[in-house]
C-alpha positions, -999 to +999 in steps of 0.1 A: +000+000+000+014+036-006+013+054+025-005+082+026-019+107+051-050+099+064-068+131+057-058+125+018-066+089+023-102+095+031-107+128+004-101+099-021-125+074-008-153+102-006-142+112-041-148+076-050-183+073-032-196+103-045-189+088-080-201+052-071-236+066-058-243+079-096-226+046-120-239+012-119-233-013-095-196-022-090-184-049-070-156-035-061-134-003-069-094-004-066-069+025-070-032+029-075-003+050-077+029+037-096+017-004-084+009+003-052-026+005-034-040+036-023-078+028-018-099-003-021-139-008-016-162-034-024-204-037-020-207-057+011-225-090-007-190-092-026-153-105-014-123-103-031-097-131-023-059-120-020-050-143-048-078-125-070-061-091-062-028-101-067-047-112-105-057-075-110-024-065-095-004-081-121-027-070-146-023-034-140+014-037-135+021-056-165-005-041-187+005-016-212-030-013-231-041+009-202-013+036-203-028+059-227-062+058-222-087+042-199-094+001-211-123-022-207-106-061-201-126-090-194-113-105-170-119-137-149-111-138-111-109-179-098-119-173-067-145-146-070-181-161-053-207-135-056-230-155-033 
């Protein structure tokens, strides 16, 4: 994770909310700076095993399709159970 203050910590979560409220349902919502976690959220139905983050990680990190513009990958997470 990239540490952050806490104050800018929580500017970016309510950031994120306020944009999540308006946009379809999203199981879950990850940010990062230069590979490294700065805010993570999920609807409370959905859980997100380490492994399947450390998927999207790798993804990101490795990834150059999304350094110019924002991309839409389908992607399958193994151990995602939305129930």
């Amino acid at each position: 994770c990239l540490m952050l203050p806490q104050p800018v910590r929580e500017k970016i979560g309510q950031c994120v909310l306020q944009v999540v409220r308006k946009q379809a349902e999203m199981p879950f919502i990850l940010i990062f700076i230069e590979n490294q976690l700065v805010f993570i959220t999920k609807l409370k139905r959905y859980h997100l095993q380490p492994s399947d983050m450390y998927l999207l990680i790798n993804l990101v990190h490795c990834s150059e399709i999304h350094t110019n513009a924002e991309a839409w990958i389908p992607l399958c997470l193994p151990r995602f159970d939305p129930g």
